[in-house]
Backbone as a chain_set.jsonl record, in Angstrom:
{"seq": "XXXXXXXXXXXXXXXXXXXXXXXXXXXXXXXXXXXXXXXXXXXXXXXXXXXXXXXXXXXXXXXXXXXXXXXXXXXXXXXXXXXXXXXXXXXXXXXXXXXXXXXXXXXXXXXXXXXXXXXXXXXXXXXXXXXXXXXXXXXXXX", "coords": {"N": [[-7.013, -23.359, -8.925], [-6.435, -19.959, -9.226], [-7.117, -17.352, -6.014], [-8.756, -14.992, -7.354], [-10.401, -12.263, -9.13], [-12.245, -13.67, -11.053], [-11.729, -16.089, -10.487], [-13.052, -16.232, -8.017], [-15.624, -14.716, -8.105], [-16.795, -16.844, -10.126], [-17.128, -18.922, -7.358], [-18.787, -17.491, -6.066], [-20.979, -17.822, -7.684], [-21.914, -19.753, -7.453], [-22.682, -19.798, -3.875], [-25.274, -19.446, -3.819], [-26.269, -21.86, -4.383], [-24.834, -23.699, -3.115], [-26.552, -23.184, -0.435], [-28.493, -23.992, -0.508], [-27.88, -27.043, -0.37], [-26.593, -28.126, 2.453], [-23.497, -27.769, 3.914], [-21.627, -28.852, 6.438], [-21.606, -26.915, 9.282], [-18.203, -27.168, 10.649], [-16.83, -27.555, 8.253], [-17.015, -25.317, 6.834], [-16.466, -22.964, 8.503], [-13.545, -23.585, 8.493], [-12.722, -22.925, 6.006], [-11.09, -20.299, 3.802], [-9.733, -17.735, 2.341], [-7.085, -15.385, 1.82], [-7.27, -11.872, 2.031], [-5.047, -10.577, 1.035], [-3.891, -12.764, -0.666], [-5.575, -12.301, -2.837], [-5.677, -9.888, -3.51], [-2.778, -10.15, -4.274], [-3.312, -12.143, -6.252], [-5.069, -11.164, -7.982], [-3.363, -8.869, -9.218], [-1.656, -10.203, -10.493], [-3.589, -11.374, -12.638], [-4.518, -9.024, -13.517], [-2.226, -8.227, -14.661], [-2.112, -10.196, -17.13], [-3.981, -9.23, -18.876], [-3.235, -7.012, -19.394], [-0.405, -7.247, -20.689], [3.018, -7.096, -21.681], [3.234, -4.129, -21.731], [1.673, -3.128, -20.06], [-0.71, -1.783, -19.364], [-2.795, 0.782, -20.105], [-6.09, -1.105, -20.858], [-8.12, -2.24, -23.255], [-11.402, -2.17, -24.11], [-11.426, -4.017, -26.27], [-9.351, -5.267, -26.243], [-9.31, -6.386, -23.556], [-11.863, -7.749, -23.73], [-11.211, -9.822, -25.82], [-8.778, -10.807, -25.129], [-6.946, -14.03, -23.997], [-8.125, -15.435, -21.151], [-5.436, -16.922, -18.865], [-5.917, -19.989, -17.667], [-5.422, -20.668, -15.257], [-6.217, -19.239, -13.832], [-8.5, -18.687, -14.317], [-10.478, -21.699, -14.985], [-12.79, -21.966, -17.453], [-13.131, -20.431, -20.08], [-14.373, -16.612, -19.289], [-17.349, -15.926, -20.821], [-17.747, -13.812, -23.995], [-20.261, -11.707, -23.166], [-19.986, -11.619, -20.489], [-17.134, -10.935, -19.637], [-17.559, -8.151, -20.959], [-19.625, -7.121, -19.583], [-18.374, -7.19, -17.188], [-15.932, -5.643, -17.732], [-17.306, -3.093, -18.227], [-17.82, -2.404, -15.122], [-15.759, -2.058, -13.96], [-14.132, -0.077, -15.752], [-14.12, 2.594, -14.508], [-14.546, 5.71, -14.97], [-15.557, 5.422, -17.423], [-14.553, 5.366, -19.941], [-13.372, 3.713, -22.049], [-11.295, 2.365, -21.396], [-9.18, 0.799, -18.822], [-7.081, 1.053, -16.601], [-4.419, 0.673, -14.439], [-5.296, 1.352, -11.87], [-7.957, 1.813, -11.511], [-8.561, -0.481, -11.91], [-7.299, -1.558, -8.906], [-8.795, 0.021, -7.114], [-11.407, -0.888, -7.641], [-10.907, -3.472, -6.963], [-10.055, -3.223, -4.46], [-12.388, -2.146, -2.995], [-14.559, -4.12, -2.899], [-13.191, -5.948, -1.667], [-12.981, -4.814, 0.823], [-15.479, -5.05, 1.379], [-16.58, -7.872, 1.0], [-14.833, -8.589, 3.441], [-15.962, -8.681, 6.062], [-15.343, -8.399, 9.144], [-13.231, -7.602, 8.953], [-10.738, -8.943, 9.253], [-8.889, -10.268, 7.789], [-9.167, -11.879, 6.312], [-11.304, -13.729, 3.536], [-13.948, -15.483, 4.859], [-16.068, -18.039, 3.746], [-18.451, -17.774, 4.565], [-19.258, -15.46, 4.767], [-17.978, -14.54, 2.092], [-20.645, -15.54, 1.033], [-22.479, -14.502, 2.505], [-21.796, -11.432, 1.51], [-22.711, -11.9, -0.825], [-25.065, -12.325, -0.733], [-26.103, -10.101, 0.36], [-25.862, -7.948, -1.596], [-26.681, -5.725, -3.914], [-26.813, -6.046, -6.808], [-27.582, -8.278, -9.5], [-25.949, -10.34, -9.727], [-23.005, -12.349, -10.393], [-20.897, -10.775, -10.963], [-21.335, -8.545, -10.134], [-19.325, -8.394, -7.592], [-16.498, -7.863, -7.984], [-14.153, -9.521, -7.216]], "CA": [[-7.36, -22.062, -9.463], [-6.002, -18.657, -7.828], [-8.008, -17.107, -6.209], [-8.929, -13.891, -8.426], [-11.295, -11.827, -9.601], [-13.114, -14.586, -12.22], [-12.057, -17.048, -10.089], [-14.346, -15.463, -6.721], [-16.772, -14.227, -8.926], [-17.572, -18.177, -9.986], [-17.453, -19.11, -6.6], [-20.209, -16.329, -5.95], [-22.277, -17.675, -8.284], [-22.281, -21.281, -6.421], [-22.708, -20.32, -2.953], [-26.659, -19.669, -3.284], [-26.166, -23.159, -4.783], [-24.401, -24.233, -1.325], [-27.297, -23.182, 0.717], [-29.506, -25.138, -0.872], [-27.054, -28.202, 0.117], [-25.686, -27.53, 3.411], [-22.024, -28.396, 4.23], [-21.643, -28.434, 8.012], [-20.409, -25.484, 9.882], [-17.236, -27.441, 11.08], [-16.315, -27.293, 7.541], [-17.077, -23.84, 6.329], [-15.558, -22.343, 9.151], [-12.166, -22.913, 8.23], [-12.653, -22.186, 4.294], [-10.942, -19.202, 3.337], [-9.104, -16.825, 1.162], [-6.626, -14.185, 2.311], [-7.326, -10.433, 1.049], [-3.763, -10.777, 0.602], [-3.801, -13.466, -2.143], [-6.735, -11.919, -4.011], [-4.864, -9.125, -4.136], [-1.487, -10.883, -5.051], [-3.65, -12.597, -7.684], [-5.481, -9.992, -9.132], [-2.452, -8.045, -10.006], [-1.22, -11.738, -11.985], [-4.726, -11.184, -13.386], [-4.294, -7.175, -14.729], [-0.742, -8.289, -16.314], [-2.459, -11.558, -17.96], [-5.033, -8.738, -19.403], [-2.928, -5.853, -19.943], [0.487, -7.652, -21.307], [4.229, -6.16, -21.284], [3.113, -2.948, -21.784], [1.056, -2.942, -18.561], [-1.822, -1.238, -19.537], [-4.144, 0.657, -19.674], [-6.104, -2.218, -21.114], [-8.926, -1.971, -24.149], [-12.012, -3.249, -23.732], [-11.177, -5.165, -26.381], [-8.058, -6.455, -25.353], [-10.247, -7.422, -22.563], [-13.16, -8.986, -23.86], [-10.525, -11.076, -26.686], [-7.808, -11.937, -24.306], [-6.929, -15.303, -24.016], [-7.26, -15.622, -19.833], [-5.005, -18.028, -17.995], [-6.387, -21.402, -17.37], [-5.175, -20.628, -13.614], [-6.749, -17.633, -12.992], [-10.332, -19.365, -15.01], [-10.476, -22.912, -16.673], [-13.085, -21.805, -18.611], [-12.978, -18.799, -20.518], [-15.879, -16.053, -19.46], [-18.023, -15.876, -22.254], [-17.729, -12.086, -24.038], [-21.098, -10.575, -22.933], [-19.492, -11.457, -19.02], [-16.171, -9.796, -19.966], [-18.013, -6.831, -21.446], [-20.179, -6.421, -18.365], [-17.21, -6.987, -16.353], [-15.404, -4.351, -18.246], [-18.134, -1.727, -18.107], [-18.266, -2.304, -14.005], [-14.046, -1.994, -13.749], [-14.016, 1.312, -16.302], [-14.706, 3.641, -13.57], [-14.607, 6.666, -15.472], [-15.778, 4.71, -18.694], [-13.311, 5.954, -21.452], [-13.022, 2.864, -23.031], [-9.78, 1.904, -21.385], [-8.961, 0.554, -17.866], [-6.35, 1.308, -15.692], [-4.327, -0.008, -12.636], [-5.641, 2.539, -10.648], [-9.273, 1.678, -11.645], [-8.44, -2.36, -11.623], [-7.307, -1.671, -7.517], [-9.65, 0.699, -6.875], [-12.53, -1.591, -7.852], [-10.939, -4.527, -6.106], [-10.387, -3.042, -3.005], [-13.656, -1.872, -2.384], [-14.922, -5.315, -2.994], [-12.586, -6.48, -0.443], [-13.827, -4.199, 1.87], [-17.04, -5.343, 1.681], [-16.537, -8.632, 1.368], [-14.112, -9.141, 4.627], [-17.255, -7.91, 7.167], [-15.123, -8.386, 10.045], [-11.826, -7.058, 8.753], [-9.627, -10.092, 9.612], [-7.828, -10.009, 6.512], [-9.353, -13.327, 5.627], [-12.858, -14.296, 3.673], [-14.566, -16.903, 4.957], [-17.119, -18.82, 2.777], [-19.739, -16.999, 5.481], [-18.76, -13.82, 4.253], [-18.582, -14.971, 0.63], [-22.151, -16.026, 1.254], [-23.415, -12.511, 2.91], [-21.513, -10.017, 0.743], [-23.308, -12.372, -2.117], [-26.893, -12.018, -0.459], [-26.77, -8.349, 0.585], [-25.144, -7.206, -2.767], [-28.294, -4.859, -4.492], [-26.508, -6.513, -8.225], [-27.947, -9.399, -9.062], [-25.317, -11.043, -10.617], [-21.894, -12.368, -9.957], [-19.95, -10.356, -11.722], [-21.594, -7.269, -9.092], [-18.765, -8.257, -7.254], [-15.449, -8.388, -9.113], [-12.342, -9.539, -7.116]], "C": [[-6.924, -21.001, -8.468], [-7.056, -18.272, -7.684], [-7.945, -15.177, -6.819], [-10.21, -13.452, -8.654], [-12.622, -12.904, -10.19], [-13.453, -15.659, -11.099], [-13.215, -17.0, -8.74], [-15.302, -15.536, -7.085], [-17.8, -15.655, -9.422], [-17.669, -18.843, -8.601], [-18.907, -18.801, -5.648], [-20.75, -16.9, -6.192], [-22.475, -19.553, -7.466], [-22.566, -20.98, -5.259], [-24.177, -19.675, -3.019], [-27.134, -20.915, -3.372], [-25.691, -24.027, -3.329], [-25.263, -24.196, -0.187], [-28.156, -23.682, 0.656], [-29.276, -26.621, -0.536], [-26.418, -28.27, 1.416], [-24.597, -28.474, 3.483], [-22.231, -27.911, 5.866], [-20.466, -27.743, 8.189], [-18.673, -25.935, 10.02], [-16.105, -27.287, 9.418], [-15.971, -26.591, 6.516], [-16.717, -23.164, 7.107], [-14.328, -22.223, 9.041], [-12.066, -22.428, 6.462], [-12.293, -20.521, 4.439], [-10.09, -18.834, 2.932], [-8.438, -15.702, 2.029], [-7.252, -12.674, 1.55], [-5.692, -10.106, 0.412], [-3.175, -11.431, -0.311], [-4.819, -13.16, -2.702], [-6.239, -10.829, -4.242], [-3.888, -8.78, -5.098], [-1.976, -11.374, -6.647], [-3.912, -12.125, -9.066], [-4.542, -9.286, -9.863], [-2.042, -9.111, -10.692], [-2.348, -11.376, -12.792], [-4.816, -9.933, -14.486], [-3.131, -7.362, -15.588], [-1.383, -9.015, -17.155], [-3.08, -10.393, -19.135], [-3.947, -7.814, -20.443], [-1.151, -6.359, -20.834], [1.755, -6.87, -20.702], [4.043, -5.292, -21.113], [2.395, -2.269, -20.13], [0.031, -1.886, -18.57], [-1.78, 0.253, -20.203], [-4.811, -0.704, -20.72], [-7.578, -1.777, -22.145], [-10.083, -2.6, -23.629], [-12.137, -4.441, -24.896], [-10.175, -6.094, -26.479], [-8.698, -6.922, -24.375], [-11.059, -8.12, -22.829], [-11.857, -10.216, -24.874], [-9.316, -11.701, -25.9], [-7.966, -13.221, -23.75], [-7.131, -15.774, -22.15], [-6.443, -16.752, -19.039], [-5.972, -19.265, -17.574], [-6.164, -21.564, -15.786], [-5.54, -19.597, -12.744], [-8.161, -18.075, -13.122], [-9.963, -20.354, -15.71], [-11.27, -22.792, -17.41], [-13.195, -20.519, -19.061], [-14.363, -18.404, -20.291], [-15.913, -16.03, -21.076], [-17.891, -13.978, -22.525], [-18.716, -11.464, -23.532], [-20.332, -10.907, -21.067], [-18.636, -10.919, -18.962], [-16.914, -8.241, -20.236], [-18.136, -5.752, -19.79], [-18.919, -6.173, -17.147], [-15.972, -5.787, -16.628], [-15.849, -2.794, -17.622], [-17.738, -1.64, -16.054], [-16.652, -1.764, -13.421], [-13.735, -0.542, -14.05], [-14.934, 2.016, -15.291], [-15.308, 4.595, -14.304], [-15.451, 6.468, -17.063], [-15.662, 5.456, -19.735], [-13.01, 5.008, -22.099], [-11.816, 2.03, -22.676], [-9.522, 1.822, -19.191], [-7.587, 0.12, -17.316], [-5.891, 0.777, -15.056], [-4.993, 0.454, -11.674], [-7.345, 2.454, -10.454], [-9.672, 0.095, -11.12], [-8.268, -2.503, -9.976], [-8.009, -0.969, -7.116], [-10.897, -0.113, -6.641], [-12.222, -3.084, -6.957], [-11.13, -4.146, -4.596], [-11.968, -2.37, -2.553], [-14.612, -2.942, -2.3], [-14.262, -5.927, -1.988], [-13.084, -6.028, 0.636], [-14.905, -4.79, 2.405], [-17.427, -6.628, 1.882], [-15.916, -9.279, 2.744], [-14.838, -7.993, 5.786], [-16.43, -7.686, 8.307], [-13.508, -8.09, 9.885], [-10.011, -7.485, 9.098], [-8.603, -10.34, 8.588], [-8.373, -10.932, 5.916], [-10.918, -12.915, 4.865], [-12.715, -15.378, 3.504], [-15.179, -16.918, 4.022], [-18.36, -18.251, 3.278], [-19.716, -15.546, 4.465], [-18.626, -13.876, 3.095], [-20.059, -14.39, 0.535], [-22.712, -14.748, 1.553], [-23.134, -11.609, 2.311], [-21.966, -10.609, -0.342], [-24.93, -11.74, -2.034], [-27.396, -10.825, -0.282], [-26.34, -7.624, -0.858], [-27.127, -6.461, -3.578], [-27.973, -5.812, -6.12], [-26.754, -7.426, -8.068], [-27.478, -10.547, -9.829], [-23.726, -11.11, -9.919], [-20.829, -11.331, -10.174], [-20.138, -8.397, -11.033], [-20.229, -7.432, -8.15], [-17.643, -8.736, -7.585], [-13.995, -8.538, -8.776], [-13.014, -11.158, -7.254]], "O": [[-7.001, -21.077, -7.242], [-7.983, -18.432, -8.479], [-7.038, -14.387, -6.555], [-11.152, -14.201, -8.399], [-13.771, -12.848, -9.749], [-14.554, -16.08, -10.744], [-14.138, -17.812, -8.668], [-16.097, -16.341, -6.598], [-19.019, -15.725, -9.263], [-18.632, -19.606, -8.682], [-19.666, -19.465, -4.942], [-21.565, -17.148, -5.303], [-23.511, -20.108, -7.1], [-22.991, -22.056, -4.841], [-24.375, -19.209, -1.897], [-28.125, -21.287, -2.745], [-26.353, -24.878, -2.735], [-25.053, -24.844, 0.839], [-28.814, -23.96, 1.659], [-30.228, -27.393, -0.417], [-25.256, -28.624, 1.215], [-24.663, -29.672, 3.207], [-22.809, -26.924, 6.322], [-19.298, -27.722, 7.802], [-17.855, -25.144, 9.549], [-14.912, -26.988, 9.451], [-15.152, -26.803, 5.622], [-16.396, -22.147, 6.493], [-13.755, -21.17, 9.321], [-11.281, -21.607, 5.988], [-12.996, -19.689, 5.012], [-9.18, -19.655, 3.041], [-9.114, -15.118, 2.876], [-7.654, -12.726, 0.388], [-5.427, -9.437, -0.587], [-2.142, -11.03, -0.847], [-5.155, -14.141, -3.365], [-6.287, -10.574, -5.445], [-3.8, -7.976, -6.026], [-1.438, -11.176, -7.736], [-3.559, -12.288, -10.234], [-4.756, -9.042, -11.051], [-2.091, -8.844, -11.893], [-1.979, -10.976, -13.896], [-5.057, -9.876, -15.691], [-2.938, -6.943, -16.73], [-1.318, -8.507, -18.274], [-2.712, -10.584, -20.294], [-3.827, -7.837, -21.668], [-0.825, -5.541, -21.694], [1.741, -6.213, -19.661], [4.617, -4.966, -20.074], [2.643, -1.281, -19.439], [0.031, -1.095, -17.626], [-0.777, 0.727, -20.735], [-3.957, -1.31, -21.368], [-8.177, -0.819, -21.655], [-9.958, -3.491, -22.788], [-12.713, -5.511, -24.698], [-10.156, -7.302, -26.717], [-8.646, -8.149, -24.304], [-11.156, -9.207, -22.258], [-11.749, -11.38, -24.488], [-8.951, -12.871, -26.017], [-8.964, -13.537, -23.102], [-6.223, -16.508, -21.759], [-7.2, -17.584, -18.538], [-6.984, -18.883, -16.986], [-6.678, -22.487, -15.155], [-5.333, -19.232, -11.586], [-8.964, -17.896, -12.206], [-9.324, -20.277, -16.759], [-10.995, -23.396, -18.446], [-13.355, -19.57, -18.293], [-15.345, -19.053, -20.649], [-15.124, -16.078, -22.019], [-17.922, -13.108, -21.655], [-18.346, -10.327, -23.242], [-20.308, -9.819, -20.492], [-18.789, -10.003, -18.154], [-16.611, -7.292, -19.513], [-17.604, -4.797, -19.224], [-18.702, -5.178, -16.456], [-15.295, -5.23, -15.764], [-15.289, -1.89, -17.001], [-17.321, -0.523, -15.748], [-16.589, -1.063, -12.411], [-13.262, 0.221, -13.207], [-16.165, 2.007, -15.266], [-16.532, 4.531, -14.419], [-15.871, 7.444, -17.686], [-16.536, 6.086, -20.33], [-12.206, 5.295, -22.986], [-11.355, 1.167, -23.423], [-9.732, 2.793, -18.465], [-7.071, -0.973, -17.547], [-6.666, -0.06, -14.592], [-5.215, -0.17, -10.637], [-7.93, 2.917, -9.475], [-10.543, -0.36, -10.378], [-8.932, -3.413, -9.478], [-8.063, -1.42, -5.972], [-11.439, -0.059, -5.537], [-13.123, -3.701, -6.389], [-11.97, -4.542, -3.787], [-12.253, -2.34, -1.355], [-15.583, -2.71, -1.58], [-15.025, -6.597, -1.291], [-13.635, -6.784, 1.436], [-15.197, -4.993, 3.584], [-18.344, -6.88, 2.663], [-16.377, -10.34, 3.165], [-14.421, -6.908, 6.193], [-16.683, -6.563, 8.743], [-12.703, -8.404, 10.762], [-8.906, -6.946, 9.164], [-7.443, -10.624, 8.884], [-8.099, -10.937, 4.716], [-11.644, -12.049, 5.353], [-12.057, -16.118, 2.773], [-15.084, -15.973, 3.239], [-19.329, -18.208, 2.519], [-20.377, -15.02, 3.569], [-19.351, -12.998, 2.628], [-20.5, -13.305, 0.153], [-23.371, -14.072, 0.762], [-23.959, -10.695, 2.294], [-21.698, -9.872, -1.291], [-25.641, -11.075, -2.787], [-28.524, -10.402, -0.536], [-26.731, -6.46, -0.939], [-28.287, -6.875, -3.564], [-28.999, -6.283, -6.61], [-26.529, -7.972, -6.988], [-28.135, -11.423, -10.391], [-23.275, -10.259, -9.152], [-19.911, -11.213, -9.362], [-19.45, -7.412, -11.302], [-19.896, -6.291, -7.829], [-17.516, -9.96, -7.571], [-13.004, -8.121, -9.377], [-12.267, -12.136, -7.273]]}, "num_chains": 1, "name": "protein.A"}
């Protein structure tokens, strides 16, 4: 799976699930994700959404689009698209943007890469999951 928006976002929702199990440090220390391929991805992710045309993107071209099987093997369900919609539409006009789609990632990046290494760890997963005020995966949407 790339990693992406959906695909992060289910990761999210497993690692309060992970702390309940511990994996030893030696092997959550090297786990991680560039900001550089969640980036790379995400933009595979906004074409998948938005098609040739390249947007802006409906929300319901978003909630009915088919997504990649490599971006998500299972398709979100529509009320998680929706919400995921509403949180993307900055301006909320009904219609989302590139400019709204990187906007919203990078500030999620931000926040997720605490120590500004370019990388997230699985630590940093884990803490930009636990301090997040939303109490849902989909609060944080790269």
């Amino acid at each position: 799976m790339k990693w992406t928006i959906l695909g992060i976002a289910s990761l999210a929702t497993a690692a309060p699930a992970l702390a309940q199990t511990p994996i030893p440090q030696d092997v959550t220390d090297g786990m991680y994700v560039t900001v550089a391929e969640v980036r790379s991805n995400s933009m595979d992710t906004f074409e998948a959404f938005a098609g040739p045309d390249g947007g802006p993107i409906s929300k319901q071209e978003f909630v009915s689009t088919q997504v990649p099987t490599d971006v998500y093997p299972n398709k979100p369900e529509g009320p998680q698209l929706e919400r995921l919609f509403g949180l993307l539409d900055a301006n909320s006009d009904g219609q989302l943007t590139l400019g709204e789609w990187r906007n919203r990632i990078n500030k999620d990046l931000g926040f997720a890469d605490q120590n500004s290494d370019g990388r997230i760890s699985m630590k940093e997963l884990t803490n930009a999951r636990q301090n997040m005020s939303i109490g849902d995966t989909l609060g944080m949407v790269f």
